[in-house]
DRENDO-1510 file (C-alpha; in Angstrom, 1 decimal, always signed):
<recs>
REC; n; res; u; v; w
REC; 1; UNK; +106.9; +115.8; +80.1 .
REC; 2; UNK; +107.7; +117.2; +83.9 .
REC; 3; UNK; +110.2; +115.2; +84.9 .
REC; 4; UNK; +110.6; +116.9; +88.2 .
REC; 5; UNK; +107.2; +114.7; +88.9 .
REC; 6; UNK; +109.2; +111.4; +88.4 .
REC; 7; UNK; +111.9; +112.1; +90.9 .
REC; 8; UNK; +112.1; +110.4; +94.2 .
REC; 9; UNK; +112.1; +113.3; +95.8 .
REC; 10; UNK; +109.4; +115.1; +94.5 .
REC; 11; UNK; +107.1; +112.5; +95.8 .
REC; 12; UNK; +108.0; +112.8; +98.8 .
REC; 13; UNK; +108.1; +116.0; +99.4 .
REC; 14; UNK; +104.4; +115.9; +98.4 .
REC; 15; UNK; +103.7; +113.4; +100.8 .
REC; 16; UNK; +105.2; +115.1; +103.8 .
REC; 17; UNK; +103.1; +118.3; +102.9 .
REC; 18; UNK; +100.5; +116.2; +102.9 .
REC; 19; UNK; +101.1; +115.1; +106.1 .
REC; 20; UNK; +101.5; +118.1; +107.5 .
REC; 21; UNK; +98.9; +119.6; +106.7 .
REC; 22; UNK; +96.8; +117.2; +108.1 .
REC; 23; UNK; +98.4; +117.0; +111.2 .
REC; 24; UNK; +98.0; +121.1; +111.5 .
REC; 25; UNK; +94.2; +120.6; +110.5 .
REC; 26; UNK; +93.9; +117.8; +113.4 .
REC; 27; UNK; +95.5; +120.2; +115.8 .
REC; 28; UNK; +93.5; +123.3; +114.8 .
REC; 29; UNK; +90.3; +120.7; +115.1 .
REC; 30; UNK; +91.3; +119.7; +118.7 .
REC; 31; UNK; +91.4; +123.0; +119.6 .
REC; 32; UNK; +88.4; +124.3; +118.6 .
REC; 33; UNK; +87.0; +121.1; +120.3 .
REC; 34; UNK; +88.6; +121.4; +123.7 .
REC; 35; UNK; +88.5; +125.1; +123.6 .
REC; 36; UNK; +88.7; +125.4; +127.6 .
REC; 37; UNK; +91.0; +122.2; +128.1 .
REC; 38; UNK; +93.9; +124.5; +126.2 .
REC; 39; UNK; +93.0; +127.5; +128.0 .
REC; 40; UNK; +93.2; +125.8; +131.2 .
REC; 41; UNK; +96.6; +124.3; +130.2 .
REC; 42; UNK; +98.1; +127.6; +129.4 .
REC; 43; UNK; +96.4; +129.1; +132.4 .
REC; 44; UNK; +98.5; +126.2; +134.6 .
REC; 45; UNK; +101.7; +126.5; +132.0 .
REC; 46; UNK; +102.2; +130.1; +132.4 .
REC; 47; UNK; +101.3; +130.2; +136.4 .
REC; 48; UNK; +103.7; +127.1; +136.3 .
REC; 49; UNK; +106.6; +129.6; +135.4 .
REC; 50; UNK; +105.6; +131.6; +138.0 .
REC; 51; UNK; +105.7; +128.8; +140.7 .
REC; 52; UNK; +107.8; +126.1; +139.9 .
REC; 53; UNK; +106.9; +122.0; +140.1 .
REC; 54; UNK; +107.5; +120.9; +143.2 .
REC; 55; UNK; +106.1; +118.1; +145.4 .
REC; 56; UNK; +103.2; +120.5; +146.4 .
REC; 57; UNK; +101.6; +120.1; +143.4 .
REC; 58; UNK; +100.1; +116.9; +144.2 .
REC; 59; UNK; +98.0; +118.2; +147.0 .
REC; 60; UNK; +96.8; +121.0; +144.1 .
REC; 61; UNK; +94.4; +117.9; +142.9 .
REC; 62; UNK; +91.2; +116.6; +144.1 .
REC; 63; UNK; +91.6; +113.0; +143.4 .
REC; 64; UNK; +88.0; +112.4; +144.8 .
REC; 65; UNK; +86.0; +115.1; +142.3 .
REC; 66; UNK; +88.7; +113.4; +139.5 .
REC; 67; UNK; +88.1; +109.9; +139.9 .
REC; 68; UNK; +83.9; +110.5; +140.8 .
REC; 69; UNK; +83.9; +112.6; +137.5 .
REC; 70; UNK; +86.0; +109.7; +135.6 .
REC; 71; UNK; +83.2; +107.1; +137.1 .
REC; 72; UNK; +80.3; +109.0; +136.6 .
REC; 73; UNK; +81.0; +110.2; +132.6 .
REC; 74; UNK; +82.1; +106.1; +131.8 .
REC; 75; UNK; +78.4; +104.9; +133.4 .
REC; 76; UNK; +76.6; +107.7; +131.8 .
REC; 77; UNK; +78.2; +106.9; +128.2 .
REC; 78; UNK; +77.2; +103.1; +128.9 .
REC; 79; UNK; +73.9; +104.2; +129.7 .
REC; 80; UNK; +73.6; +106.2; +126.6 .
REC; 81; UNK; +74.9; +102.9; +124.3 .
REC; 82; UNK; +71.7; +101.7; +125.6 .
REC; 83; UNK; +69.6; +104.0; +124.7 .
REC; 84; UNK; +68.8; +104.5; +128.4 .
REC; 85; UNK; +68.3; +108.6; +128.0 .
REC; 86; UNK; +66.3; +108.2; +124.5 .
REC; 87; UNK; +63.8; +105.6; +127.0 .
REC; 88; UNK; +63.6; +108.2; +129.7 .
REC; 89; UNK; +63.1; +111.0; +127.6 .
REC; 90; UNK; +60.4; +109.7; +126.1 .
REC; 91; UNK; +58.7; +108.8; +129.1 .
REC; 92; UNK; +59.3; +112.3; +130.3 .
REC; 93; UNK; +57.4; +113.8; +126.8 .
REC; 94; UNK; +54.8; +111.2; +127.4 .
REC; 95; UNK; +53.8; +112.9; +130.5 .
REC; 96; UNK; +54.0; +116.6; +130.2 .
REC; 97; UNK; +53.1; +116.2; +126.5 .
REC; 98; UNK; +54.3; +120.4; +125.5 .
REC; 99; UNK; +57.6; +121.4; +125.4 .
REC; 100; UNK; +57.3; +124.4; +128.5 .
REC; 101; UNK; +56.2; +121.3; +130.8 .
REC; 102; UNK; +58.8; +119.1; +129.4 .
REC; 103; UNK; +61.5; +121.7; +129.8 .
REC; 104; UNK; +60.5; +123.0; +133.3 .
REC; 105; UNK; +60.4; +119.0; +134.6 .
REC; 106; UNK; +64.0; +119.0; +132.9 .
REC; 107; UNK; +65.1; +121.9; +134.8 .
REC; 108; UNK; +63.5; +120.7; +138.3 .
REC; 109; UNK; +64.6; +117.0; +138.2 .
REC; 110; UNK; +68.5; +118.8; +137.7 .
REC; 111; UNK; +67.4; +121.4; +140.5 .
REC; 112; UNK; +66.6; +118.2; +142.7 .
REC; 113; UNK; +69.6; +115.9; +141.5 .
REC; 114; UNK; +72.0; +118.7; +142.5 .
REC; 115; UNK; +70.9; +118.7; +146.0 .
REC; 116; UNK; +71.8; +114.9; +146.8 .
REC; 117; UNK; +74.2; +114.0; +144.7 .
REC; 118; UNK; +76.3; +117.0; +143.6 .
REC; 119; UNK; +75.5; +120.1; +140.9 .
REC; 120; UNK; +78.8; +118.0; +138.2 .
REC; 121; UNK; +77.4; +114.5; +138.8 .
REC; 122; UNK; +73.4; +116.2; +138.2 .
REC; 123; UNK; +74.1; +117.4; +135.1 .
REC; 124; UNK; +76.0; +114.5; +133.9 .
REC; 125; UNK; +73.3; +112.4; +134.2 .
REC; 126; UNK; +70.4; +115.0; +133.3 .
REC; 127; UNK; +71.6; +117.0; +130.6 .
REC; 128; UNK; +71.5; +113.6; +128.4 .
REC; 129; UNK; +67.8; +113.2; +129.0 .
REC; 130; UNK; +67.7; +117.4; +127.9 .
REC; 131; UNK; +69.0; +116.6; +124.8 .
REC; 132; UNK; +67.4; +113.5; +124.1 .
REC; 133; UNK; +64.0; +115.4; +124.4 .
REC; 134; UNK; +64.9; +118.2; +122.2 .
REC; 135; UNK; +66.3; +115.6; +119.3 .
REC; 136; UNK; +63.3; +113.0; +120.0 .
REC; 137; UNK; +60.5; +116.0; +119.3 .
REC; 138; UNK; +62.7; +117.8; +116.6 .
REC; 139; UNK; +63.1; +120.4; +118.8 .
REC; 140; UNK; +66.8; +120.6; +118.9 .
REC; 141; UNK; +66.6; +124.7; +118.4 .
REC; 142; UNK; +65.9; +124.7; +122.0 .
REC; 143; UNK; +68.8; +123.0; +123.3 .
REC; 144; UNK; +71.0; +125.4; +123.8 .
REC; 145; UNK; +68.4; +127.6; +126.2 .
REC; 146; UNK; +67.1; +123.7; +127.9 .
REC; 147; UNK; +70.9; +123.3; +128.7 .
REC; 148; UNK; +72.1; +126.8; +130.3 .
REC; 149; UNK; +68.6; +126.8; +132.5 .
REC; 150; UNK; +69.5; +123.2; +133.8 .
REC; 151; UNK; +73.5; +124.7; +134.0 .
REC; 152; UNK; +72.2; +127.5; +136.5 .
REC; 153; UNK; +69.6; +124.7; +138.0 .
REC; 154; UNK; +72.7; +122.5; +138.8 .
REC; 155; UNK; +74.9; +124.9; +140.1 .
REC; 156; UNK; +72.4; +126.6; +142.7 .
REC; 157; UNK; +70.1; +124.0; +143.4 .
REC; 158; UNK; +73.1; +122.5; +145.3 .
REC; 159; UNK; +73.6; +125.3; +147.3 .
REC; 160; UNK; +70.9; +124.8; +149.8 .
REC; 161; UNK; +73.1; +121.5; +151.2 .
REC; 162; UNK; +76.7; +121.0; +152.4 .
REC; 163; UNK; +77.4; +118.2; +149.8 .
REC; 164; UNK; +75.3; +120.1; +146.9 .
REC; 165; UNK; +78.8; +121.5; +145.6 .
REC; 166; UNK; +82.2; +121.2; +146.2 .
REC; 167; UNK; +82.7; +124.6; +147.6 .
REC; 168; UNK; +79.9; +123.9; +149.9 .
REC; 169; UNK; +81.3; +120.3; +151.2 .
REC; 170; UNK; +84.6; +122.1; +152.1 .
REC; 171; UNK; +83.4; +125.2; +153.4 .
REC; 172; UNK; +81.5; +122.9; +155.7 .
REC; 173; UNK; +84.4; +121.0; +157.0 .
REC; 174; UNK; +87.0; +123.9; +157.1 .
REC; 175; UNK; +84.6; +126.2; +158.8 .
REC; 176; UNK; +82.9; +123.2; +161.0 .
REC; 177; UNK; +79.5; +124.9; +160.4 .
REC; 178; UNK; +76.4; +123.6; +162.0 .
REC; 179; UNK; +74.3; +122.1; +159.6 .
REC; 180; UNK; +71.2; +123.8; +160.2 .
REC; 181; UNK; +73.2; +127.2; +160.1 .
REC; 182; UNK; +74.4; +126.2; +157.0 .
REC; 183; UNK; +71.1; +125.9; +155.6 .
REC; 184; UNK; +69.5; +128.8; +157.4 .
REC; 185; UNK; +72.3; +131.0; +156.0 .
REC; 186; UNK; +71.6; +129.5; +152.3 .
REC; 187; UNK; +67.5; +129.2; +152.2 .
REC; 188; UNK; +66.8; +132.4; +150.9 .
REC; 189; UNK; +69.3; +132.6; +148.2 .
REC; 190; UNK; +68.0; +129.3; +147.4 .
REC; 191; UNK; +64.3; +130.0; +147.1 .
REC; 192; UNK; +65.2; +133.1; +145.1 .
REC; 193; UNK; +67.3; +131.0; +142.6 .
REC; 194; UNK; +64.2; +128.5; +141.8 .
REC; 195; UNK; +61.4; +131.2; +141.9 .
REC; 196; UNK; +64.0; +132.8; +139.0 .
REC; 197; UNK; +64.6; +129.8; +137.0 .
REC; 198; UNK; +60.9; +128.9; +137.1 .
REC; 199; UNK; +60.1; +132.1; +135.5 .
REC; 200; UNK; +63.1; +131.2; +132.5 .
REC; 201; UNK; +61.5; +128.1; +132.0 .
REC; 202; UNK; +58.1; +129.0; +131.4 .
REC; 203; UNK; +59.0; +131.6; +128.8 .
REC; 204; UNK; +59.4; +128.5; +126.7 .
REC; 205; UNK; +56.5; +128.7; +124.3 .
REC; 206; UNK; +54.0; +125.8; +125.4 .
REC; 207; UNK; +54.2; +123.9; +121.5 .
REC; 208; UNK; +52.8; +119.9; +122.0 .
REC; 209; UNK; +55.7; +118.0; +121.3 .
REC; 210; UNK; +55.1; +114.5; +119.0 .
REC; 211; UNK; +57.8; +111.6; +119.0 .
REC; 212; UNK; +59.6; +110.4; +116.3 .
REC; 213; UNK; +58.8; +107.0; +115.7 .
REC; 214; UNK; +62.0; +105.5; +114.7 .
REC; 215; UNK; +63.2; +104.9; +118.8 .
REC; 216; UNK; +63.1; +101.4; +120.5 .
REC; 217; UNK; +61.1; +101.8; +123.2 .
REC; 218; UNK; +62.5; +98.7; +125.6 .
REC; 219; UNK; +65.6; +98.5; +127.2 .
REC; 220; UNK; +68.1; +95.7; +128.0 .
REC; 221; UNK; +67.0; +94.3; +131.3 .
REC; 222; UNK; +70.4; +92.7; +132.4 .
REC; 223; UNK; +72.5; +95.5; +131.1 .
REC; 224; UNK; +70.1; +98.6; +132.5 .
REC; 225; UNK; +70.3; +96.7; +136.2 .
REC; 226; UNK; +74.2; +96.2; +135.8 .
REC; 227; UNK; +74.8; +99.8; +135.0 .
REC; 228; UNK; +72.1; +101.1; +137.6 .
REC; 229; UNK; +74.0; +99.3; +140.3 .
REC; 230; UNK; +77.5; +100.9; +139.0 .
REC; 231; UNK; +75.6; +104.2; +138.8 .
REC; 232; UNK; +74.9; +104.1; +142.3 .
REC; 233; UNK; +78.4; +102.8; +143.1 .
REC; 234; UNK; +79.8; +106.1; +141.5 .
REC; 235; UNK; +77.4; +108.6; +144.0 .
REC; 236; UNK; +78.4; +105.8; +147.2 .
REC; 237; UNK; +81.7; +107.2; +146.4 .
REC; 238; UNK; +81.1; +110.7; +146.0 .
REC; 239; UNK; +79.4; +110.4; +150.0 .
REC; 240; UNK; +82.6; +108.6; +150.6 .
REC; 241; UNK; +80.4; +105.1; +151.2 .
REC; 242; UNK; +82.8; +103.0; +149.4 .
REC; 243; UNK; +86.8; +104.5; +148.6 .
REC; 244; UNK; +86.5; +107.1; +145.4 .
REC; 245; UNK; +89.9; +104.8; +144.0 .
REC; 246; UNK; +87.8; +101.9; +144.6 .
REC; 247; UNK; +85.0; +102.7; +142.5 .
REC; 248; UNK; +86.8; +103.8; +139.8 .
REC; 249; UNK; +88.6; +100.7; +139.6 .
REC; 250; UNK; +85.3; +98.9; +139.6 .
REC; 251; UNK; +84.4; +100.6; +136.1 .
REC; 252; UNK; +87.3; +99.9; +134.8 .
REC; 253; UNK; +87.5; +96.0; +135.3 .
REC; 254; UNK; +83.3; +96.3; +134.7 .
REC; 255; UNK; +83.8; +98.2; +131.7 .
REC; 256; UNK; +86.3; +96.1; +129.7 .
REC; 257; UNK; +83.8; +92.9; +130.3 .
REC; 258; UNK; +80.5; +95.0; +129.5 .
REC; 259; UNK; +81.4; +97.8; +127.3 .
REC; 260; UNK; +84.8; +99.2; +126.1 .
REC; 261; UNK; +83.1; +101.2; +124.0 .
REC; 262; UNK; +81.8; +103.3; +127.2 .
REC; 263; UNK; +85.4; +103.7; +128.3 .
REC; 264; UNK; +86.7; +105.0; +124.9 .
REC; 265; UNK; +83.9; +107.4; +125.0 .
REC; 266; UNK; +84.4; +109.3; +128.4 .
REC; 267; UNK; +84.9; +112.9; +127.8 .
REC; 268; UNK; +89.1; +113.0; +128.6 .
REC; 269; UNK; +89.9; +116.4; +127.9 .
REC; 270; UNK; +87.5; +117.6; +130.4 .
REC; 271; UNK; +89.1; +115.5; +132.9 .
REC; 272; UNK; +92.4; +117.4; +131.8 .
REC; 273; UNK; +90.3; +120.3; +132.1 .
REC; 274; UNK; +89.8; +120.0; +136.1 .
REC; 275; UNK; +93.2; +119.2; +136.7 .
REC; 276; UNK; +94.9; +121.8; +134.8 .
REC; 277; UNK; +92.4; +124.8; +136.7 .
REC; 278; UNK; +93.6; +122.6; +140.3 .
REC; 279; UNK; +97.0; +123.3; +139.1 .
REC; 280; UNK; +96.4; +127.2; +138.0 .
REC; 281; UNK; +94.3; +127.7; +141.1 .
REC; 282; UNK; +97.1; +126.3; +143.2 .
REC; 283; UNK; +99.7; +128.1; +142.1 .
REC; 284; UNK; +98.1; +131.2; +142.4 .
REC; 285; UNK; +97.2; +130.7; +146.0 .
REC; 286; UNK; +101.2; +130.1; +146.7 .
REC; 287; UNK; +102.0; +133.4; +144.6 .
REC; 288; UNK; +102.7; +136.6; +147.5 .
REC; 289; UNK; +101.1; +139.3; +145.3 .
REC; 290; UNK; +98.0; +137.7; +145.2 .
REC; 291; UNK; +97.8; +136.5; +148.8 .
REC; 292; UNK; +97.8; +140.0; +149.8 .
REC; 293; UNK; +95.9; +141.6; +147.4 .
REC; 294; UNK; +93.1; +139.0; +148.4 .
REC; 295; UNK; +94.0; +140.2; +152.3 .
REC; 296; UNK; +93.1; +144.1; +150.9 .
REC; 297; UNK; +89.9; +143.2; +149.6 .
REC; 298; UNK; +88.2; +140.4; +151.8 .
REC; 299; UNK; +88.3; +143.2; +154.6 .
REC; 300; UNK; +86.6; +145.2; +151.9 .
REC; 301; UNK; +84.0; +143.1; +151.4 .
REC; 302; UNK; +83.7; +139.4; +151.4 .
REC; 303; UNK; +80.6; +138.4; +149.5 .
REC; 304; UNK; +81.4; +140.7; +146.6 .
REC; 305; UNK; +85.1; +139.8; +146.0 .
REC; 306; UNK; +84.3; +136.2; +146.4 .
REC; 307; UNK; +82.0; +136.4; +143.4 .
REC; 308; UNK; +83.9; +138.2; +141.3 .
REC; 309; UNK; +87.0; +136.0; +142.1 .
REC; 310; UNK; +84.7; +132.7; +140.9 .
REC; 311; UNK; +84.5; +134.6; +137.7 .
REC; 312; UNK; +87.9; +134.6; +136.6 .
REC; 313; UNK; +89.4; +130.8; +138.5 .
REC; 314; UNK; +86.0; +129.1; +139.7 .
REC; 315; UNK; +84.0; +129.1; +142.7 .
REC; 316; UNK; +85.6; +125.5; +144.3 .
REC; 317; UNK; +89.2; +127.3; +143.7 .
REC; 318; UNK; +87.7; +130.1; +145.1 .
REC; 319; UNK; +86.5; +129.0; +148.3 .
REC; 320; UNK; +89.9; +127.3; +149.2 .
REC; 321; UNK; +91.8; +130.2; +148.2 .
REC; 322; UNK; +89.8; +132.7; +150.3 .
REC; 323; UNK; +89.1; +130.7; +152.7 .
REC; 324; UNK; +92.6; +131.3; +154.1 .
REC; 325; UNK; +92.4; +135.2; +154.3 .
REC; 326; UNK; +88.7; +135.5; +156.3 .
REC; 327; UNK; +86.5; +134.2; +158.8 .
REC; 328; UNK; +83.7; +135.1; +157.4 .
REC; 329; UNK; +82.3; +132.0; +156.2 .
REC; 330; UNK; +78.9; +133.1; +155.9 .
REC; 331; UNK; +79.5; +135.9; +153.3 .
REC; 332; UNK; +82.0; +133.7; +151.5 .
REC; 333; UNK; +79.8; +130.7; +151.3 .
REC; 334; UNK; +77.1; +133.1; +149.9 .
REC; 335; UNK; +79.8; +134.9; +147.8 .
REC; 336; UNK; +81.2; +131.2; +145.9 .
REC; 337; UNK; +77.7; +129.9; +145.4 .
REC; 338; UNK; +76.0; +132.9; +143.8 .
REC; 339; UNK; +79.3; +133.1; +142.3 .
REC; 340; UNK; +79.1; +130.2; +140.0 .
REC; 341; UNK; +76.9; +131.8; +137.8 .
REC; 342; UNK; +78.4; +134.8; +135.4 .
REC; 343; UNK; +81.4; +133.6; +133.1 .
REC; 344; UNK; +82.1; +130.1; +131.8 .
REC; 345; UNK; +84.9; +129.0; +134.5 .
REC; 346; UNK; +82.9; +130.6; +137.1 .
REC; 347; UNK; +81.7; +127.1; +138.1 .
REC; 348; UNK; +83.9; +123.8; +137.0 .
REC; 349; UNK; +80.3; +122.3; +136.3 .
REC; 350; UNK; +79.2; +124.8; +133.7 .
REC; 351; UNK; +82.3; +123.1; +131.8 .
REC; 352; UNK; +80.9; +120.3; +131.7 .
REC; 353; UNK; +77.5; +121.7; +130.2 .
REC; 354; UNK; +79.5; +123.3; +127.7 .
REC; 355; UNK; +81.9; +120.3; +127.3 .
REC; 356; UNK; +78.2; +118.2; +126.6 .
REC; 357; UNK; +76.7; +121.2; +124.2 .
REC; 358; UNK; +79.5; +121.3; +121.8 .
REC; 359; UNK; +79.9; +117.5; +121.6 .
REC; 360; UNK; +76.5; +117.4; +120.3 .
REC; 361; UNK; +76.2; +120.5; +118.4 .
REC; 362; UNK; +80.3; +121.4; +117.4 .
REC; 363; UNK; +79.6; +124.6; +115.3 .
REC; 364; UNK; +76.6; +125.8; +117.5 .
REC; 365; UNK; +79.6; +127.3; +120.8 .
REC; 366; UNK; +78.6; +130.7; +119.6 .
REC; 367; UNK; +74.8; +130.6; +119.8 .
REC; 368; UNK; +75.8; +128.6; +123.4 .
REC; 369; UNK; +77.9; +131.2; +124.4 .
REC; 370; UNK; +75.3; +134.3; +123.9 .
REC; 371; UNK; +72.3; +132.2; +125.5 .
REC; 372; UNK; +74.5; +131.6; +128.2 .
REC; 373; UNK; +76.7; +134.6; +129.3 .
REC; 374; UNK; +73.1; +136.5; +129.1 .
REC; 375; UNK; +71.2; +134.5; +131.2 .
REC; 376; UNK; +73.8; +134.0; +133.8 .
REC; 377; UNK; +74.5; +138.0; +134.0 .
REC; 378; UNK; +70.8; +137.8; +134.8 .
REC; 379; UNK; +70.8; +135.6; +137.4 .
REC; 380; UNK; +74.3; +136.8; +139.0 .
REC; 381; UNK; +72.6; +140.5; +139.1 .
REC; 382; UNK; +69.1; +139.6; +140.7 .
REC; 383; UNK; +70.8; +137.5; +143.2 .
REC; 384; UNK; +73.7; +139.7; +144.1 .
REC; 385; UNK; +71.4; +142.6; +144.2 .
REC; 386; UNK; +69.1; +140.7; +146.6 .
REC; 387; UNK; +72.3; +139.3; +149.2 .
REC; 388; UNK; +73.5; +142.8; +149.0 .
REC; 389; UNK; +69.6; +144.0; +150.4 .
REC; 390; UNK; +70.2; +141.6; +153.0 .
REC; 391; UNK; +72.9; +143.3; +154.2 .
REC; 392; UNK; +76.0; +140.5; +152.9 .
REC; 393; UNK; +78.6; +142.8; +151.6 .
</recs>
């Protein structure tokens, strides 16, 4: 007989391995989860070392992009408890009927949606309707490759307009740049970009694509008109129609009424995410080694150190960074737009792609990850390559 079993203690002592382990399996699963979230947390720990909390950190954070991201992700997961994207999508299939039309309307309707109302708030709303259409036709293989050509779509269909991304909205202001400069400078970057992601799109082979038949095809009518109406309360805020503070608190008081469930679902760590990278990006800026080495190498050459600066802490960091160190805003709003292509962080949006991939698809970041990093290296090489023949240095 093991008596050792019997005894008080032995028990629990096997309960408190028990626990244990668990809690080390939930931490090692959050991490794997929120992958970027802890590296933008170290990123802002370690810099936090460096620079030291003070009452400048506050004016580190974009409140506005904070709150219009936390308004925009709790009306997109109400919209999605709906079934609003699985209606859409199907309507979308409906009318290109192959998968190379389907995916090249996808890609265009993000191009579009980043031009009005922001490359983060585009793909929020799009890159449901991209999965839904892969996962409707059973053609969930080509998600991955649907999502990283709407991710480049987002990020440099905005650039054509000053409130297309945040770089470009405070470039605008800081610089006070005349619209139609702004646009002249940016056209032929932008025509290049959707001429290039054209071409990506219709290398997707041109398969008909047949619904499943297991999806309601109606929609709430009260619900559908209630969250359309908060929708476009979130993107009156983001063009600073109604207060950003306001409309947040507006989905919160609509959101416990209508749907709790929508508030429980918004994507949190992400919103950590932008916060932390605010923090790492302002303490870096306040840091006298770098502010001089970024001196040194903007004389050298704007446009090139800009990009590669948006690879390694964003291109909206980027462009408030630099912005202190030259006058040359039209090489450095060329340099932070054609910069948010390359790595992962080189654009806070393609976070959010990510951030939207890996929810759906948790063991498929690898697969993401080589799809991505090879089409962005393509599309950060043709279009440095052509701003370079154009005499941008």
């Amino acid at each position: 007989m093991n008596i050792a079993r019997h005894l008080p203690g032995a028990s629990g002592t096997h309960s408190l391995r028990r626990k244990l382990s668990e809690l080390i399996r939930a931490i090692r699963e959050f991490i794997l989860g929120n992958t970027v979230a802890v590296i933008a947390t170290v990123a802002a720990a370690v810099t936090s070392v460096i620079v030291p909390p003070d009452a400048e950190y506050l004016s580190y954070i974009d409140f506005k992009t904070i709150s219009c991201l936390f308004a925009t992700l709790a009306v997109i997961c109400a919209l999605r408890n709906i079934r609003f994207f699985t209606f859409v999508a199907r309507k979308i299939v409906s009318l290109t009927g192959n998968l190379r039309a389907a995916s090249i309307a996808l890609v265009y309707i993000t191009f579009i949606g980043s031009m009005l109302i922001a490359n983060d708030m585009a793909l929020l709303t799009f890159l449901p309707l991209g999965h839904t259409v892969m996962k409707e036709t059973g053609q969930r293989k080509y998600t991955a490759y649907v999502f990283v050509l709407q991710n480049i779509a987002a990020n440099l269909g905005g650039m054509l307009t000053p409130f297309g991304n945040p770089q470009n909205l405070f470039l605008y202001s800081n610089f006070s740049i005349p619209t139609l400069e702004f646009m002249g400078i940016m056209l032929p970057h932008f025509l290049i970009a959707i001429a290039l992601v054209t071409v990506c799109a219709a290398l997707l082979p041109g398969k008909k694509l047949t619904l499943s038949e297991n999806s309601s095809s109606s929609l709430p009518t009260g619900r559908t008109v209630i969250y359309g109406v908060l929708f476009f309360l979130a993107i009156a805020s983001v063009f600073n129609v109604i207060p950003y503070y306001a409309a947040a608190a507006v989905m919160v008081a609509a959101f416990l009424i209508l749907d709790r469930d929508a508030l429980a679902k918004v994507d949190y760590p992400l919103l950590i995410t932008f916060v932390m990278f605010f923090i790492f990006a302002g303490n870096m800026s306040r840091i006298g080694a770098v502010e001089m080495l970024f001196s040194y190498l903007l004389e050298k050459g704007t446009m090139v150190f800009s990009i590669l600066s948006c690879q390694v802490i964003s291109n909206v960091p980027s462009a408030i960074l630099l912005s202190r160190f030259t006058d040359n805003y039209s090489a450095l709003l060329i340099g932070v737009n054609i910069g948010g292509t390359g790595t992962l962080i080189a654009s806070l949006a393609s976070l959010i792609t990510f951030r939207e991939y890996t929810k759906e698809n948790p063991h498929g970041a690898g697969k993401y990850m080589l799809i991505f990093t090879g089409m962005n290296l393509l599309f950060l090489a043709v279009l440095t390559g052509a701003a370079l023949l154009m005499g941008y240095r």
